[in-house]
C-alpha positions as CSV (number, residue, x, y, z in Angstrom):
1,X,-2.1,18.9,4.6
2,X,0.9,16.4,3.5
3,X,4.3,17.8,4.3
4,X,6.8,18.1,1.1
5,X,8.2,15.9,-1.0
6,X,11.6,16.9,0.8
7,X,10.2,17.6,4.7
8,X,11.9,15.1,7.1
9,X,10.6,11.4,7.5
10,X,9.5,12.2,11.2
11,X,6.9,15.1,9.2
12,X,5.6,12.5,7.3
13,X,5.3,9.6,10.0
14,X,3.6,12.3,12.2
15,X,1.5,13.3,9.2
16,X,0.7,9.3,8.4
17,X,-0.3,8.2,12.2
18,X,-2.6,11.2,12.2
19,X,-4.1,10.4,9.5
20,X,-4.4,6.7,10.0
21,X,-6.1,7.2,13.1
22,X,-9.4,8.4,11.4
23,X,-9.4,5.8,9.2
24,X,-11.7,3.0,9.0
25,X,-10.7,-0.3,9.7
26,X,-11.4,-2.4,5.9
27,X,-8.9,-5.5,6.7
28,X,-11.5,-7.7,5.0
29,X,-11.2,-6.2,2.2
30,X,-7.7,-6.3,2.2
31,X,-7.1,-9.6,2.5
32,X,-9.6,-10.2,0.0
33,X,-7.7,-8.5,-2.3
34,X,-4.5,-10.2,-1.1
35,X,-6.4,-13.8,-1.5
36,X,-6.8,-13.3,-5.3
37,X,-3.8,-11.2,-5.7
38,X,-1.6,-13.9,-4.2
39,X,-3.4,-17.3,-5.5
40,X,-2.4,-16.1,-9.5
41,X,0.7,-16.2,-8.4
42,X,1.0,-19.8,-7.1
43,X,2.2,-18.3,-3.9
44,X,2.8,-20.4,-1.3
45,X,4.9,-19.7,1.3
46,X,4.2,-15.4,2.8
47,X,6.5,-13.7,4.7
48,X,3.6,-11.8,6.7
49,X,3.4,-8.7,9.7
50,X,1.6,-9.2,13.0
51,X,-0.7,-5.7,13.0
52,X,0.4,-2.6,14.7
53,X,-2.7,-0.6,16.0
54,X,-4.3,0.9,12.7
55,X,-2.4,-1.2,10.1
56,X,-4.3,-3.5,7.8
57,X,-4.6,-6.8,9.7
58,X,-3.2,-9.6,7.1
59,X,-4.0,-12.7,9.9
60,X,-7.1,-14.0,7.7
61,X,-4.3,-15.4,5.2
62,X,-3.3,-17.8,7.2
63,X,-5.9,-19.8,6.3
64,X,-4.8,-20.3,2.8
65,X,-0.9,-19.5,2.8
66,X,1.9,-20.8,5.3
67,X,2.6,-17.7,6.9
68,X,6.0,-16.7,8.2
69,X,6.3,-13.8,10.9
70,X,9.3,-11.5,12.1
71,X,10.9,-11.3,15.0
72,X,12.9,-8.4,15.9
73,X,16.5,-9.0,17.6
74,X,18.5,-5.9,18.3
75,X,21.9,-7.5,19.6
76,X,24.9,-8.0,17.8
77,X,22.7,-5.9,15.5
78,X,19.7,-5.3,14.1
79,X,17.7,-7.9,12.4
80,X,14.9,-9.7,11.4
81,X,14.2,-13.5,11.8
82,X,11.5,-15.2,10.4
83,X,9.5,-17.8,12.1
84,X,6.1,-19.7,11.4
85,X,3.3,-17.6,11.8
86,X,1.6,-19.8,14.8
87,X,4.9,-19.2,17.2
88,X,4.0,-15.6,17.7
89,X,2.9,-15.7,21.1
90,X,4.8,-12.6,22.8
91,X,4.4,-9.2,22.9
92,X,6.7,-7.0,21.0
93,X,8.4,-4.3,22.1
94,X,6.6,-2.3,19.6
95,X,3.3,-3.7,20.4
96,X,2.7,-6.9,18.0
97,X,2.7,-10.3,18.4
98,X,6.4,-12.1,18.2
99,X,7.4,-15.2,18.0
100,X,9.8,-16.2,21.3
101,X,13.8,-15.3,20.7
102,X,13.6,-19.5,20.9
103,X,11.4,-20.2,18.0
104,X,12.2,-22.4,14.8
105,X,13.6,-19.8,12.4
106,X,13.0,-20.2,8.4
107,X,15.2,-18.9,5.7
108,X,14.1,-16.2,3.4
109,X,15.3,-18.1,0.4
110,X,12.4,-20.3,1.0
111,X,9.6,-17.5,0.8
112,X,7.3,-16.4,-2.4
113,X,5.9,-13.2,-1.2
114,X,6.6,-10.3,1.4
115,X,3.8,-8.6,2.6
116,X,5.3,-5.0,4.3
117,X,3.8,-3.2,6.6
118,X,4.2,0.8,6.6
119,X,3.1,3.9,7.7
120,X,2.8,5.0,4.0
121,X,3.6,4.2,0.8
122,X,4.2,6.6,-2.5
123,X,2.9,5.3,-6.0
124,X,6.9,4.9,-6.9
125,X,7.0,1.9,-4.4
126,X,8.6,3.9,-1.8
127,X,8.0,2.6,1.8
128,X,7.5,5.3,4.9
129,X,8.3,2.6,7.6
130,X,8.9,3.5,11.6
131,X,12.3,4.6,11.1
132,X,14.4,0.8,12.2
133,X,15.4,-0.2,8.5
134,X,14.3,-3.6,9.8
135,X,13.2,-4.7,6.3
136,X,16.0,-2.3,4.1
137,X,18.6,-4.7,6.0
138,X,16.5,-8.2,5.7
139,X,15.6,-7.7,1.6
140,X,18.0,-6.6,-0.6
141,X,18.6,-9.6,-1.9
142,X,15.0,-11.0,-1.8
143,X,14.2,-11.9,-5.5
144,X,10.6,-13.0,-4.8
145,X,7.5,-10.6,-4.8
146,X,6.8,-7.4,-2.4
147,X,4.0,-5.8,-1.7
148,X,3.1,-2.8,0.5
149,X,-0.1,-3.2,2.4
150,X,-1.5,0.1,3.1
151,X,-4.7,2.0,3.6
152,X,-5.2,3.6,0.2
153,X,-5.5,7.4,1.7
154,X,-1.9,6.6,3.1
155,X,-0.5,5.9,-0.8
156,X,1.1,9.9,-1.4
157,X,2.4,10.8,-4.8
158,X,6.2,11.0,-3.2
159,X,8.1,10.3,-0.4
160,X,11.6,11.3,0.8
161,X,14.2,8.1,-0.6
162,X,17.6,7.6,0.6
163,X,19.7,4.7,-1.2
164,X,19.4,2.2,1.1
165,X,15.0,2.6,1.0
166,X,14.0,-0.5,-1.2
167,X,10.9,-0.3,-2.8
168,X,8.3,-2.7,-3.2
169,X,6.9,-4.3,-6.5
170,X,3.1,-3.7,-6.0
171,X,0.7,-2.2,-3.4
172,X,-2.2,-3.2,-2.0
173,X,-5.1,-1.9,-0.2
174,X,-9.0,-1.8,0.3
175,X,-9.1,-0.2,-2.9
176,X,-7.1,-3.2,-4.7
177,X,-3.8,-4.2,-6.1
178,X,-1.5,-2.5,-8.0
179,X,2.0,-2.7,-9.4
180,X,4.3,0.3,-9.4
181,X,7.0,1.0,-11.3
182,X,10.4,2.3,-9.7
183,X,11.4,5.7,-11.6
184,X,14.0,4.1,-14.2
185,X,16.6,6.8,-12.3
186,X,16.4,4.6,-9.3
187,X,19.0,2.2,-8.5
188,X,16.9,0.9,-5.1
189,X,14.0,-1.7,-6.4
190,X,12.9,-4.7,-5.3
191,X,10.0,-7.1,-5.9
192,X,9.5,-8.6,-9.1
C-alpha cells in the first residue's frame, strides 16, 4: 500500500526500498531507452550515477557518451563534484563506486544531460532521493536536460515537495521515456 501524498519522506523511502527489492533487474532495457532517448538530443557529455543495489545500472552508456560521475564530499559542506566516469575506483560510503577525493574534477557548465538516481519519482518530476539534498544543492542552476531513471513501478502519482526539491524534465525507465510537466503552481523545475 503507498503511504499519502502528505506521510513523511522516510514512509515513502521505506515504502520505495521495499518495493524495489522485488523488482526485477531490466537495466538493459533502460539504457536502451536512454541510448535513443539521449542520441536525438546530440548529447554528448552525461553527468551519470554509479548504481546503488537495486537502482537501474546506467554503466552500458559509457560506451557511447563521455560519462561524468559524483563524488560525495561532506566537509566544509555538503557537495557534489564531478569527475570522469573511469576514475571511480573507490568505494562510497554509501556503497557505489567514487572517484578518489584526488580525481580531475569537471565543471557542470560543461555537461548536456543529468541522469538522477532515486528511490522514486512522481509523474510531476518530483524526485524521492536518500534524504542528502546532494543533487537539490549541485542543480539549481543546471540549464541542460534531467532525467530521473527509475523502475517504472517506483513512478507514484505524488510525492511530498518542499521548495528546495527540483524536479526533473523527463523520466525514464524499462517501460520508456517520458517528459513531465511541473504543475504550473510550482516554482521548483528543472530540466529543459
Amino acid at each position: 500500500m503507498l503511504p499519502q501524498r502528505a506521510s513523511p519522506k522516510d514512509e515513502w523511502r521505506a515504502w520505495a526500498r521495499k518495493r524495489r527489492a522485488k523488482l526485477p533487474d531490466r537495466s538493459l532495457d533502460v539504457t536502451a531507452h536512454l541510448i535513443s532517448f539521449l542520441q536525438e538530443r546530440d548529447v554528448q557529455r552525461v553527468l551519470a550515477y554509479r548504481a546503488l543495489p537495486g537502482e537501474p545500472v546506467v554503466d552500458a552508456l559509457a560506451s557511447q557518451f563521455e560519462l561524468l560521475t559524483t563524488r560525495a564530499r561532506f566537509r566544509p559542506e555538503p557537495r557534489l563534484t564531478l569527475h570522469p566516469w573511469d576514475t571511480a575506483t573507490e568505494v562510497s560510503r554509501f556503497g557505489a563506486l567514487q572517484p578518489p577525493a584526488n580525481a580531475p574534477q569537471v565543471p557542470l557548465e560543461t555537461v548536456d544531460a543529468v541522469l538522477l538516481p532515486a528511490l522514486a519519482f512522481d509523474r510531476w518530476g518530483v524526485r524521492l532521493g536518500y534524504g542528502g539534498g546532494f543533487y537539490d544543492r549541485l542543480l539549481p542552476s543546471f540549464s541542460g536536460l534531467t532525467a530521473g531513471v527509475v523502475w517504472e513501478a517506483l513512478v507514484v502519482e505524488a510525492l511530498p515537495c518542499q521548495l528546495h526539491d527540483l524536479r526533473v524534465g523527463w523520466l525514464v525507465t524499462e517501460a520508456g521515456v517520458r517528459a513531465v510537466q511541473p504543475p504550473a503552481s510550482s516554482q521548483a523545475s528543472s530540466g529543459k
